[in-house]
C-alpha positions in Angstrom: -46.8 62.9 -79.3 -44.0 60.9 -80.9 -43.9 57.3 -81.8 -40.0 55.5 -81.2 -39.4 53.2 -83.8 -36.3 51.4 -85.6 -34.6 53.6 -88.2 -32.4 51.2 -91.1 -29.6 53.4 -92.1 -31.1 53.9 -95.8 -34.1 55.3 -94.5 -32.0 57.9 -91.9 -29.8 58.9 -95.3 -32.7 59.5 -97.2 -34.4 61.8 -94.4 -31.0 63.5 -93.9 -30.6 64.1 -97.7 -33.9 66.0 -97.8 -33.1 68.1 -94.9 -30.0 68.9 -96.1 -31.6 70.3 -99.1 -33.8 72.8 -96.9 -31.4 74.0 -94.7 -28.1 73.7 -93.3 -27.1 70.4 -91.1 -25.5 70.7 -88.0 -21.6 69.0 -87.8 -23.5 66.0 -85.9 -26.2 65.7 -88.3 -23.7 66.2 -91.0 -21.2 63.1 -89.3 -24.9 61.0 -88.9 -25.3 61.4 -92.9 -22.0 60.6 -94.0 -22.3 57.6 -91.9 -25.3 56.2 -93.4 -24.0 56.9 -96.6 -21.0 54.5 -96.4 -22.8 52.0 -94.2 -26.1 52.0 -95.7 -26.2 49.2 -98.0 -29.2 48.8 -101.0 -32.4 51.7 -100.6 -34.7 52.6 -98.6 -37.4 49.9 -100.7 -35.4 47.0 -100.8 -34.4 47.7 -96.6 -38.4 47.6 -95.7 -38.5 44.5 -97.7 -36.0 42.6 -96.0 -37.5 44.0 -92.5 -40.8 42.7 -93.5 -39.9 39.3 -94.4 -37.5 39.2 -91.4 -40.6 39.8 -89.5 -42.3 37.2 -91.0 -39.6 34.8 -88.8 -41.0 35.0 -85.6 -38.1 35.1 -84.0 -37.0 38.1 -85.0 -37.6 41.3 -83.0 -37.8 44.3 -84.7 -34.3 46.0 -84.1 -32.9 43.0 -84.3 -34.2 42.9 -88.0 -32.7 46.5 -88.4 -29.6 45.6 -87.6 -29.3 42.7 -89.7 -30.8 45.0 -92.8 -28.0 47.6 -91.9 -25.1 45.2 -91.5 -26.4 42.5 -94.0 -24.6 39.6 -92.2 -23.4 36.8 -94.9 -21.9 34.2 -92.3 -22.9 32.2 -89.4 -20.6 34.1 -87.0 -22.2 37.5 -88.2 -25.6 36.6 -87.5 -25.1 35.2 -84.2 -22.9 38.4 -82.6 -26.3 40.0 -84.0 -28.4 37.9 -81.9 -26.1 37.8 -78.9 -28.0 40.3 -76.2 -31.5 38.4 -77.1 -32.7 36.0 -74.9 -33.0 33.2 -77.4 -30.0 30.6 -78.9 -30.3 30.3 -82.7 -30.9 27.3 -84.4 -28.5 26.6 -87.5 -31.5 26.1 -89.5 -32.6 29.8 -88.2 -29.3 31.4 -89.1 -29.4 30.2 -92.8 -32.8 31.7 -93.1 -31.6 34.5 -92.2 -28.6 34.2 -94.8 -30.6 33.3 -97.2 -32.8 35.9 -96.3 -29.9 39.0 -96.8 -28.0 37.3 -99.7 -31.8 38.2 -101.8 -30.7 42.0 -101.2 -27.4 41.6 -102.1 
């Protein structure tokens, strides 16, 4: 049996990167590489970092946290269009933790 979890984009390019060595990807799986590629910002390492301290702020659910490692919002207006399907209103104080949070991974 499987277990769902969240995905950052740097881990999806590494796993696709391996495969791709073993065997031939599908056009889908090729279009899913080349995406994380040019959107997948920093490595795999430095992306579990920045999920675990994001989880570290309790208000962070856990895709939310992937989102903001793949995107790596830097203003205000990022990280609230991020939070904008959650049920909870950030704080200003709780957006520049979270800035100060992604500029470290810069």
């Amino acid at each position: 049996m499987s277990t769902e979890r969240y995905v950052p984009l740097t881990e999806i390019k590494e796993m696709m990167e391996k495969e791709s060595m073993l065997r031939e990807l599908t056009p889908e799986q090729k279009i899913a590489l080349d995406h994380a590629t040019k959107l997948g910002r920093g490595t795999k390492e430095s992306s579990k970092k920045l999920m675990k301290e994001l989880a570290e702020l309790n208000f962070v659910s856990e895709s939310v946290s992937v989102k903001i490692t793949d995107l790596m919002p830097t203003s205000p207006e990022d990280v609230r269009v991020l939070f904008s399907k959650e049920r909870i209103v950030l704080e200003k104080k709780q957006i520049e933790q979270i800035i100060k949070l992604v500029e470290k991974y810069l």
